[in-house]
N, C-alpha and C positions, 0 to 999 in steps of 0.2 A: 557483437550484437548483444544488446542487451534483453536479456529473460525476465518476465515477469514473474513476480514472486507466485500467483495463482498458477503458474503453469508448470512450476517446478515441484509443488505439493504431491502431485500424484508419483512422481520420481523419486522423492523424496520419503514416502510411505513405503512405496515397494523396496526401497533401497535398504530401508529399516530396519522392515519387517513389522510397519508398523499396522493400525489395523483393528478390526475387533475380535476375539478371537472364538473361535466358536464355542458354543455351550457344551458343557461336561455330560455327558448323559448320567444321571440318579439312577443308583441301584433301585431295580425291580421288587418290590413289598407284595409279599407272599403272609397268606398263612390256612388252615387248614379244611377252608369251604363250610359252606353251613351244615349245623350239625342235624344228622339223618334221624335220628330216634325224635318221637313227638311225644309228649305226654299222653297217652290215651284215657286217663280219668278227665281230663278239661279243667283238672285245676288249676289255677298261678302258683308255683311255689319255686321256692331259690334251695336248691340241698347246700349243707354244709358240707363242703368241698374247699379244703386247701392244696397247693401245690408248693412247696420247698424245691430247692436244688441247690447245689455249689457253687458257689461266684463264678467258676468259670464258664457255667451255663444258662445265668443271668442278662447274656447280652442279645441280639437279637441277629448274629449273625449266622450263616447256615457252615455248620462245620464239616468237615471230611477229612481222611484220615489214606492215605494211599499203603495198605499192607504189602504190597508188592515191593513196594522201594523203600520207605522212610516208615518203619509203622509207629516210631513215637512221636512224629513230627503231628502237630494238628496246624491244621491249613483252612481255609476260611474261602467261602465264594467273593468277589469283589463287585460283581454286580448284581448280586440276588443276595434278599435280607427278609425275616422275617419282617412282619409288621411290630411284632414285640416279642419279647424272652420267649422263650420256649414252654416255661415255667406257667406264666400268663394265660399262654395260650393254650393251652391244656387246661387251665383248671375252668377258662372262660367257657371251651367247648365241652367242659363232660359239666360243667351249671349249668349250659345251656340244651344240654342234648340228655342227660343221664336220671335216672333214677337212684337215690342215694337208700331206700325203703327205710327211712327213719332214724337213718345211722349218721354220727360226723366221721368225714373220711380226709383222713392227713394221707396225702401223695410225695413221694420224695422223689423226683427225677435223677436217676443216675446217669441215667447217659442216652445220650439224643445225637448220633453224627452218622454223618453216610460211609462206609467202609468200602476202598476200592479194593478189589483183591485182584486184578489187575486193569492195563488201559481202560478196557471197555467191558466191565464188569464189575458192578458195584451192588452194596446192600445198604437199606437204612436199618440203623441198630436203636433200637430203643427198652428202655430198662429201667424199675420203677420198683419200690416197695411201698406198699397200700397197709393204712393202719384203720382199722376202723372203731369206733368207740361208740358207746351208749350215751344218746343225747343228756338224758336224766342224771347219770352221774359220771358222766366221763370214766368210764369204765372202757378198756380195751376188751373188746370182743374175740377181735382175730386182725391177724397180719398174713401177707403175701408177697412176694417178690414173682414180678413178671418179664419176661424177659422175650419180646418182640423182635422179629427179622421181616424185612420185606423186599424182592429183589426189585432192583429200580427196573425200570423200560428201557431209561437210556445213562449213560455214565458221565451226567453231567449236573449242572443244579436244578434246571426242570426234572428230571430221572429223580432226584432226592427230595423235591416239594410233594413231586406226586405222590412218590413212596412213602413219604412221612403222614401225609393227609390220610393213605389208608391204614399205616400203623397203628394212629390215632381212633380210625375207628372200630378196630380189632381191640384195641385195649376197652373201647367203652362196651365192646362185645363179653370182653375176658372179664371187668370188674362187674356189671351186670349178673353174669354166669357166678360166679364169686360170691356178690353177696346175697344173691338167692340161695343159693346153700351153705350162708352163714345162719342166713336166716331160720331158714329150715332146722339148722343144728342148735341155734337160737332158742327157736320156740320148744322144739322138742326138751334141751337140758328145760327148760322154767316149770313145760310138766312135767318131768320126774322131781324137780325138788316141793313142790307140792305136797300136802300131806296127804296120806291115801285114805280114805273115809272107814267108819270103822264100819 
């Protein structure tokens, strides 16, 4: 008996393996919610805020680190990703959320990764030195190194967006707090170098 070629097509696909194959699911773009501080003078302004960090924290992928078993190995989520560098997104949130009170402020990211300490117990680690200078003549004012922990919720890449998202707002908490008592120490050094009246 002779088959017709239409009827041996479907035989023929399954046989195969042939077929469409299903869509790859795209890692989940994450990054760190709108930022909470509003200006309360009502004016427009953009501070002079940069952010640096080391090519290896240039990319946009969410890192972790398991201390418990491999602590030099750095490991990477495969379906959760920042929307951009880390670097980025930091400097985009504290221009968008922070007060700079007059100052240019260079941010150097050192380290941004979740740290298991074990299975189901992890931290997000975040670590930073803040330089700030006098807009007028680029003068260094003051530096700081900050150095953030926040335990996750849960020990996985959601657990480490969250955590990182409140990191972030605890540092614009800590640089805030910072450079009002630069400022402070600021303005007080400019009146003692003042002349004193006779």
């Amino acid at each position: 008996m002779k088959y017709r070629s239409w009827l041996l097509m479907p035989i023929i696909m399954v046989s195969t393996g042939c077929g469409i194959a299903p869509k790859q699911r795209q890692p989940a773009l994450h990054d760190f919610g709108a930022p909470y501080f509003k200006n309360e003078s009502g004016r427009s302004f953009k501070p002079a805020i940069t952010v640096t960090a080391p090519k290896w924290l240039r990319d946009n992928r969410i890192r972790y680190r398991l201390l418990y078993a491999d602590p030099t190995q750095v490991r990477f989520y495969a379906m959760d990703r920042w929307i951009a560098a880390p670097p980025e997104l930091l400097e985009q949130q504290l221009i968008n959320g922070a007060k700079s009170l007059g100052y240019l402020l260079n941010i150097h990211l050192l380290d941004f990764e979740q740290q298991f300490e074990s299975s189901d117990r992890a931290r997000a680690v975040m670590r930073f030195y803040l330089e700030a200078y006098a807009p007028d003549d680029k003068r260094l004012l003051g530096a700081q190194e900050f150095r953030l922990e926040q335990a996750t919720r849960t020990a996985d890449a959601s657990g480490a967006v969250t955590a990182f998202a409140e990191l972030v707002r605890q540092a614009e908490d800590r640089i805030q707090a910072w450079l009002a008592e630069l400022h402070g120490t600021t303005k007080k050094s400019s009146r003692s170098d003042m002349p004193s009246a006779l």
